[in-house]
C-alpha positions as CSV (number, residue, x, y, z in Angstrom):
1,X,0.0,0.0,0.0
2,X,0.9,3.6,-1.3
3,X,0.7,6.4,1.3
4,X,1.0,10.4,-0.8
5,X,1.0,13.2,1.9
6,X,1.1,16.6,0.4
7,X,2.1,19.6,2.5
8,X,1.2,22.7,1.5
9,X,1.5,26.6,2.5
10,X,-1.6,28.7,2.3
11,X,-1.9,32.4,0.1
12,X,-2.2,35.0,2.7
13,X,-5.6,35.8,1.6
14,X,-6.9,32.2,3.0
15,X,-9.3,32.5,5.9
16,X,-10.0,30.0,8.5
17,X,-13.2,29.4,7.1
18,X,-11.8,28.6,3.4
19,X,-9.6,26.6,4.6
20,X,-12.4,24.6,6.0
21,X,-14.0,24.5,2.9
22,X,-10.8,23.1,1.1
23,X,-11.0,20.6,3.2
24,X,-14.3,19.9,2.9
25,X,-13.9,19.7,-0.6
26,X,-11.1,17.2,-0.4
27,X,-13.2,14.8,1.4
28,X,-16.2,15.2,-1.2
29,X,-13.8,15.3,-4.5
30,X,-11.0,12.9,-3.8
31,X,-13.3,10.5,-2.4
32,X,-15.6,9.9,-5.7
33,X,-11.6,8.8,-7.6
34,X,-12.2,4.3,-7.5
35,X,-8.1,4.2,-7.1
36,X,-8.4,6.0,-4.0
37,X,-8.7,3.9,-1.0
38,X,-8.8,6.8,1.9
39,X,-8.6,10.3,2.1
40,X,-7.3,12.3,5.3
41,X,-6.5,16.1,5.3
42,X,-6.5,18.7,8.0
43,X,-4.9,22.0,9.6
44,X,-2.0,23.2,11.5
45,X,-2.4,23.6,15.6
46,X,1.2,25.2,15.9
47,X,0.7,28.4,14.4
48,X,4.7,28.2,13.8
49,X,4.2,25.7,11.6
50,X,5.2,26.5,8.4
51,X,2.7,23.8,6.0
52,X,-0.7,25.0,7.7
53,X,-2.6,21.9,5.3
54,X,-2.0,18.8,4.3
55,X,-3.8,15.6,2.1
56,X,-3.2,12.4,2.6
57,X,-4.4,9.7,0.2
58,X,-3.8,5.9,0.3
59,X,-3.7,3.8,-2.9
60,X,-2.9,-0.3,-3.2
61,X,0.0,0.5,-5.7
62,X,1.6,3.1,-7.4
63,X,0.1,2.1,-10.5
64,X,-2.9,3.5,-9.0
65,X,-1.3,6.3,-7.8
66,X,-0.2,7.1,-11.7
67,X,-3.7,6.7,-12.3
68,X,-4.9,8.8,-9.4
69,X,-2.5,11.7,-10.5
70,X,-4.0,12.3,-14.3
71,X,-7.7,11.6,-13.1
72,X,-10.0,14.4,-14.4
73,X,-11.3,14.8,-10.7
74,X,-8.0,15.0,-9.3
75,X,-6.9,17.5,-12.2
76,X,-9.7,19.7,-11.4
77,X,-9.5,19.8,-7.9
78,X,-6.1,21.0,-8.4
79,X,-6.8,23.7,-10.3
80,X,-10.2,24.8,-8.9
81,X,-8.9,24.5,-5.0
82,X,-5.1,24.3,-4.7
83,X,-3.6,26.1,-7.1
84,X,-6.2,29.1,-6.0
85,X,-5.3,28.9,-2.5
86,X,-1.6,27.4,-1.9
87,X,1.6,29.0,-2.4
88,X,4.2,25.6,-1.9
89,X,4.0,22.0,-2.2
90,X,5.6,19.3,-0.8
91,X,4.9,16.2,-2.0
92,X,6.0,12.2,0.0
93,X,5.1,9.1,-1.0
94,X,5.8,6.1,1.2
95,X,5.2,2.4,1.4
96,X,3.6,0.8,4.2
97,X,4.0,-2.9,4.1
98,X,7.2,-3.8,5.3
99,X,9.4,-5.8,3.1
100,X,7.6,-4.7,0.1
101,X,9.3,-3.1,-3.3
102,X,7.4,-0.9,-4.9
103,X,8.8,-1.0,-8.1
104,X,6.5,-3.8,-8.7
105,X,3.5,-2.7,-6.9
């Protein structure tokens, strides 16, 4: 299994109650993608924290993350929620069964 975590930093311009809507919006659009197997995304509680959001989305493979990534939904969301609203990116992917390669995931 395939977990992507995405940091972001927010444009200054982003209220607390946008950025409850983004994250609303994850849920809701990331969600309706088949590859995706669970979505998690949330806020900073330090304020010193320097990525105030983040996504996290769990695929079986990265075949399905490939798949994931150039999804009209997913390509849409980008534009219409994060590109509007984040500055930065920071993008980790990591797998979670020990002992596992994912080249051939």
């Amino acid at each position: 299994m395939v977990h992507h975590i995405v940091l972001f930093k927010l444009k200054p311009e982003v209220t607390p109650a946008k950025l409850e809507e983004m994250m609303m919006n994850t849920r809701i659009n990331l969600l309706k993608i088949p590859e995706v197997l669970s979505v998690k995304c949330g806020k900073k509680i330090d304020p010193k924290c320097e990525w105030p959001f983040f996504i996290a989305v769990d695929f079986e493979s990265m075949d399905k993350l490939t798949i994931y990534r150039e999804d009209p939904i997913h390509l849409k969301f980008v534009e219409e929620v994060i590109k509007s609203n984040t500055t930065e990116r920071l993008a980790l992917d990591y797998e979670m069964e020990p002992g596992k390669d994912v080249r051939y995931s």
